[in-house]
C-alpha positions as CSV (number, residue, x, y, z in Angstrom):
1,X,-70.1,5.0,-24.9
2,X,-68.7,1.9,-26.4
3,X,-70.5,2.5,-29.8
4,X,-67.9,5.4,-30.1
5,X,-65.3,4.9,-28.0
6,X,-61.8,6.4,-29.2
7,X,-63.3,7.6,-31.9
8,X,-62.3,11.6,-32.9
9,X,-63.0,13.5,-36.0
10,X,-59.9,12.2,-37.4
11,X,-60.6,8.6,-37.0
12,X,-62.7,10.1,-40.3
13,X,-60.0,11.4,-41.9
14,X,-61.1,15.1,-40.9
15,X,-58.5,17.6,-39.4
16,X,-59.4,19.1,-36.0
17,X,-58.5,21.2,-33.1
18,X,-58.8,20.8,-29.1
19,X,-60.6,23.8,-28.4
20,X,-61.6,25.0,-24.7
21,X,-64.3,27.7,-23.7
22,X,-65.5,29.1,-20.9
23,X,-69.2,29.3,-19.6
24,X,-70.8,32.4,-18.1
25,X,-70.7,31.2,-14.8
26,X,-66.9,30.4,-15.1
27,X,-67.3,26.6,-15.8
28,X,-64.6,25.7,-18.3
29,X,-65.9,23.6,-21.4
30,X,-63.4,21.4,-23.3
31,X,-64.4,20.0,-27.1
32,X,-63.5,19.6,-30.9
33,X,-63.8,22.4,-33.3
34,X,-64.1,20.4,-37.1
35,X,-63.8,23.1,-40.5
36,X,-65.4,22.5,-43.2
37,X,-63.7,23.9,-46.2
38,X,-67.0,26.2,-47.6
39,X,-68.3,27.1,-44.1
40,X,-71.3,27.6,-45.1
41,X,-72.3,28.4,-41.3
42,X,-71.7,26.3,-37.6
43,X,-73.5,23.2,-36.1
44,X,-73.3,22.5,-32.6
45,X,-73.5,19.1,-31.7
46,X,-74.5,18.5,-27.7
47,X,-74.8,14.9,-26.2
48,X,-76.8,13.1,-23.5
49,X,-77.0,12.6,-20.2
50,X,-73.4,10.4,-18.7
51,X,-72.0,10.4,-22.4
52,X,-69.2,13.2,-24.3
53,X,-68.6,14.6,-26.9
54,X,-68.0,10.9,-28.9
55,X,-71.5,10.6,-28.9
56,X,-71.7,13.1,-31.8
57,X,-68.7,12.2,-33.7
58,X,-70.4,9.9,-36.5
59,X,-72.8,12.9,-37.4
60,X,-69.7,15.1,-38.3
61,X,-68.8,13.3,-41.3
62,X,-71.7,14.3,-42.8
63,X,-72.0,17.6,-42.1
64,X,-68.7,18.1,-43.0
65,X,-69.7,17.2,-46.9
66,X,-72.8,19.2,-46.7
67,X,-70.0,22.2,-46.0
68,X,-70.8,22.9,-42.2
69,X,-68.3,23.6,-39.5
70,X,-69.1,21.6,-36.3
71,X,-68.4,22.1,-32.7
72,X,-68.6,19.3,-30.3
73,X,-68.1,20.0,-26.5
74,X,-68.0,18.0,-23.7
75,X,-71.4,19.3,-21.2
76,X,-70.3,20.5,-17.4
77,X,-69.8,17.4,-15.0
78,X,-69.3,15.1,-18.0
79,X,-66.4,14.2,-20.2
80,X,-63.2,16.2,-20.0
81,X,-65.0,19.6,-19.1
82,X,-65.3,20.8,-15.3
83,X,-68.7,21.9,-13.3
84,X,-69.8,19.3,-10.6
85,X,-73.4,19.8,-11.5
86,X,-75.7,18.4,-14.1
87,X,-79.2,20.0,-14.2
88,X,-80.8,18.5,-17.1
89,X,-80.4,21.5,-19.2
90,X,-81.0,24.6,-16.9
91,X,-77.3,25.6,-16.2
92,X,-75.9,23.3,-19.3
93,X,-77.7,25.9,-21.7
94,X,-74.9,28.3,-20.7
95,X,-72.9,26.1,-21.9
96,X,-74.4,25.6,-25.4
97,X,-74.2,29.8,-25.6
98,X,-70.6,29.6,-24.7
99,X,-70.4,26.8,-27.4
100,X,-72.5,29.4,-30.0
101,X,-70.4,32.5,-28.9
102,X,-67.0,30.8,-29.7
103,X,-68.5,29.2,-32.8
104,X,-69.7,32.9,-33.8
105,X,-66.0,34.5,-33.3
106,X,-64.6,32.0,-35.7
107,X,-67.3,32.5,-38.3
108,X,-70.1,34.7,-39.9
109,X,-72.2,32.2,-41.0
110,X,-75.7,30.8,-39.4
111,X,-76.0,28.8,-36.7
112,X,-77.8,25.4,-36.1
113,X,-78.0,23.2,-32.6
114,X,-78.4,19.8,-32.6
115,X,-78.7,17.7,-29.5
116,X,-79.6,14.0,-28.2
117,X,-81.4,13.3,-24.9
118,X,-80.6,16.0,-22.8
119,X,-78.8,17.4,-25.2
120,X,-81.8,18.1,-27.3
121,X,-83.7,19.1,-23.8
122,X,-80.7,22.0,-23.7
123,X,-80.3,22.8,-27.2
124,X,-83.8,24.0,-27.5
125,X,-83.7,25.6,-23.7
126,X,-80.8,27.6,-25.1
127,X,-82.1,28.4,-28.5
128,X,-85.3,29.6,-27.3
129,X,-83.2,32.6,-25.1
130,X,-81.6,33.0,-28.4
131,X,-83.3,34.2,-31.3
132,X,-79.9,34.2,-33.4
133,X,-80.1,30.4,-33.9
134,X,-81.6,29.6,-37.2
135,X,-82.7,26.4,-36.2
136,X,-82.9,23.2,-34.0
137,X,-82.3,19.6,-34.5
138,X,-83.6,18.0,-31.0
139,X,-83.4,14.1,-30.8
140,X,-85.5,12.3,-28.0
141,X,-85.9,14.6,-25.7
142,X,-88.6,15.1,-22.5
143,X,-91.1,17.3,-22.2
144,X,-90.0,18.5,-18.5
145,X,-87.9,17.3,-15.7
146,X,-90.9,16.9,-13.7
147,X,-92.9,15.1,-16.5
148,X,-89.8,12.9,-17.0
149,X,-89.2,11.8,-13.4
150,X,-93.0,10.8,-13.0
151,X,-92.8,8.5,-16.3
152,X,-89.3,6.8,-15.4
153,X,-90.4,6.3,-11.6
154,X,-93.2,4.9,-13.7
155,X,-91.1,2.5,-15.6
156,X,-89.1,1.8,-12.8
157,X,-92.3,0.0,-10.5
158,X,-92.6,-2.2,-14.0
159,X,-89.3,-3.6,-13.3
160,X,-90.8,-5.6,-10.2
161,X,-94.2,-6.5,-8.5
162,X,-93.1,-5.4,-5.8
163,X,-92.1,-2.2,-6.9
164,X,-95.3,-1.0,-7.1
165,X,-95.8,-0.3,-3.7
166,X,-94.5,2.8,-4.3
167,X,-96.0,5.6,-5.1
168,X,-95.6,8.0,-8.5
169,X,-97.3,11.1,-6.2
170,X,-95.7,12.5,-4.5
171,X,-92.4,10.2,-4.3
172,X,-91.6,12.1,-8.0
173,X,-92.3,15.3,-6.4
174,X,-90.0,14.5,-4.0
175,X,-87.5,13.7,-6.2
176,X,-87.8,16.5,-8.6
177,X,-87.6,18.8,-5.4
178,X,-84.2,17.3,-4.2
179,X,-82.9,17.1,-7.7
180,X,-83.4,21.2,-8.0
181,X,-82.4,21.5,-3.9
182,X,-79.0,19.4,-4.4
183,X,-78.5,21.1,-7.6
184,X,-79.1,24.8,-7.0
185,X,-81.9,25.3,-9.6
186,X,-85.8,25.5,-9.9
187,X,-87.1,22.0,-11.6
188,X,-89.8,23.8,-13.0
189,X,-87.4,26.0,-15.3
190,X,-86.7,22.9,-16.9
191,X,-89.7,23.0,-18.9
192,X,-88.7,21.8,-23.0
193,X,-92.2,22.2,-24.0
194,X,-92.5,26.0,-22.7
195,X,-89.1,26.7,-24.6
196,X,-90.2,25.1,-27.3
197,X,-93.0,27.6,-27.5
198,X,-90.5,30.6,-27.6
199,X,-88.6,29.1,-30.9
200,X,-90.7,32.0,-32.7
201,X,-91.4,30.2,-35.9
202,X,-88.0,28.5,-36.9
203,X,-87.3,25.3,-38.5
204,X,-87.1,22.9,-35.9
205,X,-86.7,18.9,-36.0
206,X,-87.8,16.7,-33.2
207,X,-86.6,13.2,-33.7
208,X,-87.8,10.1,-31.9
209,X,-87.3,6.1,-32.1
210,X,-90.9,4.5,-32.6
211,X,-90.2,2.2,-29.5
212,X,-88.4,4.2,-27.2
213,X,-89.7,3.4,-23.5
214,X,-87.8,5.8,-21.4
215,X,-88.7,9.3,-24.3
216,X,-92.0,8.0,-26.0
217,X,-92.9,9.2,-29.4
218,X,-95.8,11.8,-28.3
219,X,-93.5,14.2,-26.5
220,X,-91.6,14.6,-30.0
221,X,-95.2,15.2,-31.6
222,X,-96.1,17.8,-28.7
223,X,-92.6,19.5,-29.1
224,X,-93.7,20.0,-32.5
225,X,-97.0,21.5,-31.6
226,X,-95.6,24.0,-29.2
227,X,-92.8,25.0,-31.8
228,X,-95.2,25.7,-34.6
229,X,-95.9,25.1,-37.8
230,X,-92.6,25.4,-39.2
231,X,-91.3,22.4,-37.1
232,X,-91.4,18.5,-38.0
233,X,-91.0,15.5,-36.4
234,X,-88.7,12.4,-37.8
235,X,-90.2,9.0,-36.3
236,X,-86.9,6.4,-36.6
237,X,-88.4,2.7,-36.2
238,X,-86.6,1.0,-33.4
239,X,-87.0,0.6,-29.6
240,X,-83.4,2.4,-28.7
241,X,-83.0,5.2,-27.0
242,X,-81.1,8.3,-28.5
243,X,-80.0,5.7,-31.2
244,X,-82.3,7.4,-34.2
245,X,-79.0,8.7,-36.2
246,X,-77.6,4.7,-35.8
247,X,-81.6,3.3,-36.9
248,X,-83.0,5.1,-39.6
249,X,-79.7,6.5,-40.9
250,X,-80.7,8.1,-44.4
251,X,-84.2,9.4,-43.4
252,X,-82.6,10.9,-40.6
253,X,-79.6,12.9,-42.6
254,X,-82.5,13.4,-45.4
255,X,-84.4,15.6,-43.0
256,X,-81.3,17.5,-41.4
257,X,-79.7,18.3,-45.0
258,X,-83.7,19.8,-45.5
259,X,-83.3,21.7,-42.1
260,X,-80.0,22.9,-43.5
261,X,-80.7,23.7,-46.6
262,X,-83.7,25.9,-45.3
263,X,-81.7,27.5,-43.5
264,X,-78.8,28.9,-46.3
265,X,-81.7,29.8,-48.4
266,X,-83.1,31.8,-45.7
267,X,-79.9,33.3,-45.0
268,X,-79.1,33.9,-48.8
269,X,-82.6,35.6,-49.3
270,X,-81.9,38.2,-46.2
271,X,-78.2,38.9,-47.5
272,X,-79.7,39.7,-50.6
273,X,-82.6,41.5,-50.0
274,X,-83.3,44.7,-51.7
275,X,-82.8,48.0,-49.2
276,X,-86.0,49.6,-48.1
């Protein structure tokens, strides 16, 4: 990530702390744990695929001012963390619960995920087996593992004329089925669209760049569907991938501080309801 490379939380002036964590299935997690001075609740900020926890770091800055506590974490088999696996979300969502149970003993406030690539693939995996998140931010995401290695093998016979010899079906199929054989998980659980579906009605965010060839704008649009009609999608001109947050900077923070915003007057309205 040279965008973000050396970069903390205090390259912003914020103070921090080296935290560590450890999954449900024993994988330790290492990562940044940022304060905000009114902790008004916990975001949890979860990268792509072959990136860390740097790839987050610009976003902190502003959820700092808006009062929110931020935990950034380094996915198994990537950064400084351990695991020698990455699944594309099915076990990394034990790690975003590990991230959300250590971010709940340090606070009382709600929670909010927010995730890039396959970080937004896991973020809303793990929300949807949690209905104590109050809401998702997911950033160019797929649809599926299996729908996501058909469109790349896709791209991939564009690169050359003579790549086109081969095949989508079944060499995708093939893939997919080595991927979850290698890995020691079923593909098919890696299914955004289906979890997306079990978000039960909370504010949720899909973001995409107009351009991007490798997540293409419609899967943010169909994650919307499937998560209802309190979710939105963001469309951030540009052909980048994962690089919405960099291209369309205000309209992008515009639509989280309305996710987060949402969310505290939700929270505030329960707290304050009257008693039965």
């Amino acid at each position: 990530d040279r965008e973000n490379h050396g970069l903390t939380p205090g390259s912003f002036g914020l103070a921090y702390e080296d935290v560590e964590f450890q999954a449900s299935d024993g994988v330790r997690l290492k990562g940044w744990w940022v304060p905000a001075a009114e902790d008004r609740g916990t975001v949890v900020l979860v990268h792509g695929l072959n990136r860390s926890r740097i790839e987050m770091v610009k976003k902190v800055p502003f959820l700092h001012a808006q009062g929110w506590n931020t935990l950034l974490f380094d996915l198994r088999h990537h950064g400084e963390s351990g695991g020698s696996v990455s699944s594309f979300g099915f076990f990394e969502k034990l790690d975003v619960a590990a991230a959300a149970a250590w971010s709940r003993a340090r606070g009382d406030g709600p929670l909010v995920y927010w995730g890039v690539s396959l970080g937004g693939a896991t973020v809303t995996l793990a929300a949807a087996a949690d209905p104590e998140v109050a809401a998702v931010i997911c950033d160019s995401s797929y649809r599926s593992l299996r729908d996501t290695a058909k469109h790349h093998l896709r791209l991939f016979r564009g690169f050359r004329w003579w790549l086109r010899v081969v095949p989508v079906w079944p060499v995708a199929d093939e893939v997919v089925y080595w991927i979850g054989r290698r890995g020691g998980f079923d593909p098919d659980q890696v299914d955004i669209e289906a979890a997306a579906r079990r978000l039960e009605e909370r504010p949720a965010l899909f973001v995409c760049n107009s351009g991007d060839r490798r997540m293409p704008s419609d899967i943010a649009f169909a994650l919307r569907a499937a998560a209802g009609e309190r979710a939105s999608v963001l469309v951030v001109p540009g052909t980048s991938h994962g690089g919405a947050y960099r291209d369309g900077k205000a309209a992008y923070e515009g639509a989280v501080a309305e996710i987060l915003s949402g969310v505290l007057a939700e929270t505030d309205s329960t707290t304050h309801a009257a008693p039965d």
